[in-house]
N, C-alpha and C positions, 0 to 999 in steps of 0.2 A: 892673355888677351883681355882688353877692358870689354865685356858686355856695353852694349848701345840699349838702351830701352827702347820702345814702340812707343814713347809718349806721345810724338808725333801726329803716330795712327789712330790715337783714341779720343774717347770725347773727355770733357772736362767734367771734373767728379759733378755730381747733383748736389747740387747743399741742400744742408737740412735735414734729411733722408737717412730714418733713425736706427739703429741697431736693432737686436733681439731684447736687447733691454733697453727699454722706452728712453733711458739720460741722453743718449747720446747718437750724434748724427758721424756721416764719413769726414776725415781728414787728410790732409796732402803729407808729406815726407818733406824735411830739411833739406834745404839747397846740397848742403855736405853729401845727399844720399840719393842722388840723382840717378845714383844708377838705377834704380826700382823708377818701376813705370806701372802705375796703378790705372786698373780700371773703376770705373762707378758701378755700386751694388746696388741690390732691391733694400726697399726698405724693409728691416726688422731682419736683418740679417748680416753677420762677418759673412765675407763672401769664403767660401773652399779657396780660392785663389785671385788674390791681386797683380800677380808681376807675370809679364811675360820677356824672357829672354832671345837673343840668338841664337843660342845653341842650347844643347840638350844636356849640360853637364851644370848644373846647378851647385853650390857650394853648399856645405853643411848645414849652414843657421837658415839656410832659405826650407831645408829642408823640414827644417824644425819648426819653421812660421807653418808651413804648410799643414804642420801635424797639430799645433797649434788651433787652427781654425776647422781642423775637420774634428778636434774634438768640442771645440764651441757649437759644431753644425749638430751634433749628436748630443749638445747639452751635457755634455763630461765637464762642467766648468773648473772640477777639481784637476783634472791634468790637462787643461786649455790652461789652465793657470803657469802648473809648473815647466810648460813649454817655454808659457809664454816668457817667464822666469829665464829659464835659460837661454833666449833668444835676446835679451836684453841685454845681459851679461856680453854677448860676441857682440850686440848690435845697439850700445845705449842712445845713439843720434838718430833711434828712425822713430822720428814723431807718430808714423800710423800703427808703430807695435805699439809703442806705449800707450795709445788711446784705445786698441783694440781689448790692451790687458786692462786698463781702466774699464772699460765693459765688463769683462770678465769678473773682477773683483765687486763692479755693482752690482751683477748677477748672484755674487755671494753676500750681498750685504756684508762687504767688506772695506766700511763707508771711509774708515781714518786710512785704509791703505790706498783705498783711490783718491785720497783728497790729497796723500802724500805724492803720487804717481801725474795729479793734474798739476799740484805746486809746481813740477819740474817742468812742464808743458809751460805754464805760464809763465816761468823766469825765460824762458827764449822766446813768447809769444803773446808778451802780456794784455793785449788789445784785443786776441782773438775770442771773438765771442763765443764763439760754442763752447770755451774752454770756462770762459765764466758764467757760463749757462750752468756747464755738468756742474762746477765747484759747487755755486748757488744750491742746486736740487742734494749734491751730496751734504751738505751741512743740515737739510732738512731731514735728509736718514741719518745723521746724528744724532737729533735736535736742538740741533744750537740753532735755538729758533731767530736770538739777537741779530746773531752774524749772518745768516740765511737771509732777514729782513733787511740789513743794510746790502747786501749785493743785490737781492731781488729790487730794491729801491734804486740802484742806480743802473742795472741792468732797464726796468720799466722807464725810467727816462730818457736812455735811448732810442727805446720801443717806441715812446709818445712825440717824440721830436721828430719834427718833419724831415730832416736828413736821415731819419732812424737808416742801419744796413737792411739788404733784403733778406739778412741772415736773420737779423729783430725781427722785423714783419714777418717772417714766415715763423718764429718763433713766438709770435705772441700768446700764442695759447698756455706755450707754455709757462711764458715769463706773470702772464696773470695766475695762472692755477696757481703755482709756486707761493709766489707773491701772499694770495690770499692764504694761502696756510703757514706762513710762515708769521704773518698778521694773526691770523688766530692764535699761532702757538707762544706769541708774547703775551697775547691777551688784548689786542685791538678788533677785536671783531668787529664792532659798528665802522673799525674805517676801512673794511673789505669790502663794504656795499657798493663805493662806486666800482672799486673791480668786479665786483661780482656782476653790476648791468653791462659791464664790456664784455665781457666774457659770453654771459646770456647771448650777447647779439652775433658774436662767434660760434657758441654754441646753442642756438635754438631749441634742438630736440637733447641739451642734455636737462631731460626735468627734472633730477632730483638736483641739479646745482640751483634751476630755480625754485624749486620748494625751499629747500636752503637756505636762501638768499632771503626770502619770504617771511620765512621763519625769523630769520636774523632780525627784518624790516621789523614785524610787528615787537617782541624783545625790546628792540630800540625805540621805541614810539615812532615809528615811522607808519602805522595803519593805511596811509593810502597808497604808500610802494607797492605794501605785501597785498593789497587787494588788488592793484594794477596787473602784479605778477600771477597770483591767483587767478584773474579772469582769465589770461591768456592761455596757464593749464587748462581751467574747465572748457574752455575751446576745444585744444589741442585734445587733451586726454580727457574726455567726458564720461570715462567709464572709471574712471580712475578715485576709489572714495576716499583717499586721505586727502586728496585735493577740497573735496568735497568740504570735508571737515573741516579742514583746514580754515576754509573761505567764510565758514560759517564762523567761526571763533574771530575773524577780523569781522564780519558785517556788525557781529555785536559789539565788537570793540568799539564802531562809526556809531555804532546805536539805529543798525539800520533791525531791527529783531523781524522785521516780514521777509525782507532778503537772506536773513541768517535760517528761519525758517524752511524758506524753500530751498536751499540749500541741502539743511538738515534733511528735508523731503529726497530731494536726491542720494543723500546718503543710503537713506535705510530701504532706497528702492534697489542701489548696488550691495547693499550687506544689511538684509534684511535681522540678522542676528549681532547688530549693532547695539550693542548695550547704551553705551553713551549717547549715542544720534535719539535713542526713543527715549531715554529721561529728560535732555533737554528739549526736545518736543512737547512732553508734558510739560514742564515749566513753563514754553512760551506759550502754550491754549491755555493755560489758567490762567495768567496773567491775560490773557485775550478776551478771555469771559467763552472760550469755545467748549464747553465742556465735553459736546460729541465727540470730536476730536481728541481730547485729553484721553476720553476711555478708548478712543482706538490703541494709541500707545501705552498708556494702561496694560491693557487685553495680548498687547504685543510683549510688552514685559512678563506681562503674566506667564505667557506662552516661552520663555525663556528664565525666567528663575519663578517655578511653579509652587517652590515649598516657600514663596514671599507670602507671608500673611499680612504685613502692612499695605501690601497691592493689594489683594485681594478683596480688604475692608476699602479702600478706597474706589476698587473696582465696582462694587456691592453698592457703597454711595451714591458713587456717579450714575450707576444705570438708576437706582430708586429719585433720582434730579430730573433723571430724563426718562420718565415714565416706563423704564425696561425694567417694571418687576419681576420679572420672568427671571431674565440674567441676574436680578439680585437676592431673590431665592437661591439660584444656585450654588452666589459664592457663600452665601451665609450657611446652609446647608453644608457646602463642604471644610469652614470653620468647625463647626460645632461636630463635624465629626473627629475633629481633632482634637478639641474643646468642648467635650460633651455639655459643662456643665458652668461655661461662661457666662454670667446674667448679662453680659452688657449684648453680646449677640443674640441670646438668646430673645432680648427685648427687641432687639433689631429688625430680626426672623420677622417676630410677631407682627410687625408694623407692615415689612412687606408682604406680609400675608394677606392684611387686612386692606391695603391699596390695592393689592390686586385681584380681591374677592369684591371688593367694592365695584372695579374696574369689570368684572365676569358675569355681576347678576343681570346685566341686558341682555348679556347673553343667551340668559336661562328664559328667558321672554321670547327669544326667537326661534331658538333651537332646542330647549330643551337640556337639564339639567346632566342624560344619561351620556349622550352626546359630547358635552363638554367634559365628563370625565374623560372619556377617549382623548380628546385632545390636548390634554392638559401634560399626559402621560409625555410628549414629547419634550417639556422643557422642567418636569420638576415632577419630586419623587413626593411632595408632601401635600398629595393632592388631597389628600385629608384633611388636612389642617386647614387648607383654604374651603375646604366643603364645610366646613363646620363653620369660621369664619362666617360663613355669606349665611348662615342659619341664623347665627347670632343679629347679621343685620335685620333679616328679614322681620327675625320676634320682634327686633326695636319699631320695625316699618309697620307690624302687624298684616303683614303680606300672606297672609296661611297658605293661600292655594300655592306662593312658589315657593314656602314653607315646605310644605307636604311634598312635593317634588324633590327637593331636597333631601329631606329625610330618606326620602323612600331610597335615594341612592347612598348613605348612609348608611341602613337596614341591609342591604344587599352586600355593603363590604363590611359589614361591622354588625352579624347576625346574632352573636353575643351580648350585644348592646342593648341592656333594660331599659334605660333612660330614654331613647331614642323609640325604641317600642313603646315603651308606656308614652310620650310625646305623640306619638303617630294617632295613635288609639283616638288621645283626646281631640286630637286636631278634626281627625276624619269626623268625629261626632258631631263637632263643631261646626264643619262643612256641613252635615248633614242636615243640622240641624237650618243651617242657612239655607241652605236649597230648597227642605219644605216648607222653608217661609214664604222664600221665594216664588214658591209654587202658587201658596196661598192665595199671596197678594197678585199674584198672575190672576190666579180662577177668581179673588173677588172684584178685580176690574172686568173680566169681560161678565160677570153676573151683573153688573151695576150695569152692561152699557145694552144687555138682553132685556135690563124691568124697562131700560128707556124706551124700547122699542116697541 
């Protein structure tokens, strides 16, 4: 008895609607093989079962498709193969085995034997697209990038032609992806950009084909693509810091360096351990004249490669530019612990010692000398050195009385200290001796103003 299929009863396959391996969508059977009556599957799947019959006694080879695909369903591709193999063999005119085992074989990256298995599809079907789709994509897992570029080139001009099929148009994603990599693998990258903005407008939220693309742009002298494409990232993904970067290396490119800036700002606010984002930072505040600024990133470098001693003297600089003695004591200080016996820091030290003892002696007028050691203690260990410093000015001022102050806290950390005793000694005399002048010329004005009376 001839089987009747239920093609009748079903619906017409779905075009398009891909297998478990991304190449490849459903196909129909040869007029010759009518007997089979296929249903339409979900996408990314050989269905367990395409045919249904009248009766319950099915012949061998169907039995075999069957076993076929429930090892494709379980991912067995190596005996979905050899099913599919011998279903071939009983059945070589049914166009849906042979594309289902073309599936099979790209799931094995088993590119020359599906290419062999599509040749035979296309000598009976030479027009059908989906067959010169799969061919196209499997010359790409060959890489015969050539041959892959000329079918993906006349595949996309059916695509772009307003009769294109709806089989093209619903494939365009893929006939560009293709396309563009097959363009790459000759070596035309710059002439992927216009595919690559179609694509883009197909695929919106795929951002790394636009970062890509971006990339490509600037590469090519094309700067205000990759910054068009850039801003709509930092839109889209504004947490995202290679964008970030990214957009910053084209604004320089424009020569826009305040734009590449704030950019760069954004970067190292998402990846504060951004190495690169905080030395080009400091490049663009030097050249700015900001130097505040420069030692923030400075100080941030520092905070990440700490055994830099070239930062560190530049750190030390910058704060002594911008009146942070304090901060330039400390890097200098902790050079010379490295470098005990450096003269070039060590003259450095000196200098910021003496700005910032220069900078403290009003202090000693307000508050008091005892005081200000206290406070000193929290930004630098050499408060010695500065206490001596501001003694040194004072002899030059002839300042005794905040001389003597001085010393006297000198004396108290440093009670070993002859020099500084013997200095005290003579000072205090000295004072002494001025107060009972002082006194003098007090008691002979009011005697002079007693004989007036």
């Amino acid at each position: 008895m001839v089987r009747q299929p239920l093609l009748p009863l079903l619906p017409a396959l779905l075009l398009g609607l891909q297998l478990l391996c991304p190449l490849f969508s459903a196909v129909q059977t040869r007029a010759d093989d009518s007997t089979l009556a296929m249903l339409s599957f979900k996408s990314g799947e050989i269905p367990e079962r395409l045919i249904i019959y009248s009766d319950n006694t099915p012949a061998e080879w169907e039995n075999v498709w069957d076993r076929a695909r429930k090892f494709f369903q379980n991912k067995d591709f190596q005996q979905a193969r050899i099913q599919y193999e011998l279903l071939l063999l009983k059945k070589p005119t049914i166009d849906q085995a042979r594309w289902e085992y073309v599936t099979v074989l790209s799931c094995l990256r088993l590119w020359k034997e599906a290419a062999t298995e599509l040749e035979i599809l296309l000598a009976e079907d030479p027009d059908q697209f989906k067959y010169r789709l799969a061919l196209a994509e499997i010359d790409l897992g060959l890489d015969a990038f050539h041959r892959a570029a000329e079918r993906f080139s006349l595949l996309y001009e059916s695509y772009c032609h307003p009769g294109a099929t709806p089989a093209a148009r619903l494939d365009r994603k893929r006939i560009l992806s293709g396309y563009i990599e097959a363009l790459q693998g000759v070596g035309r990258v710059e002439d992927t950009l216009p595919l690559m903005e179609q694509l883009i407008v197909l695929q919106p939220k795929d951002y790394s084909l636009s970062k890509k693309a971006a990339a490509i742009a600037l590469e090519f002298d094309r700067p205000e693509m990759s910054l068009s494409i850039l801003e709509g990232l930092a839109t889209a993904i504004p947490d995202d810091s290679e964008v970030w970067q990214e957009l910053s290396l084209v604004q320089d490119t424009l020569g826009n360096s305040n734009g590449s800036a704030a950019s760069l700002q954004h970067l190292v606010a998402l990846d504060p351990n951004n190495l690169s984002g905080h030395a080009r930072l400091i490049t663009h505040y030097r050249n700015a004249d900001s130097p505040s600024m420069e030692l923030k990133h400075v100080r941030e470098l520092i905070r990440l490669l700490p055994e830099d001693r070239g930062l560190r003297i530049q750190a030390a600089r910058l704060s002594l530019d911008l009146g942070r003695s304090d901060w330039a004591l400390l890097y200098f200080n902790g050079l010379l612990v490295e470098e005990p016996d450096n003269k070039e820091i060590q003259q450095q030290k000196q200098l910021v010692i003496e700005q910032l003892a220069a900078n403290l002696l009003v202090l000693i007028e307000n508050n008091g000398p005892g005081m200000l050691w206290q406070d000193l203690v929290q930004f630098t260990d050499d408060r010695m050195g500065i206490y001596l410093a501001m003694a040194e000015m004072l002899r030059d001022r002839v300042r005794y009385r905040e001389l003597i102050q001085v010393l006297l806290v000198i004396e108290r950390e440093q009670p070993e200290n002859i020099e500084i005793h013997k200095e005290l000694d003579r000072l205090v005399r000295i004072q002494n001796l001025e107060n009972v002048h002082a006194s003098s010329r007090r008691f002979d004005s009011g005697k002079a103003v007693s004989i007036k009376k």
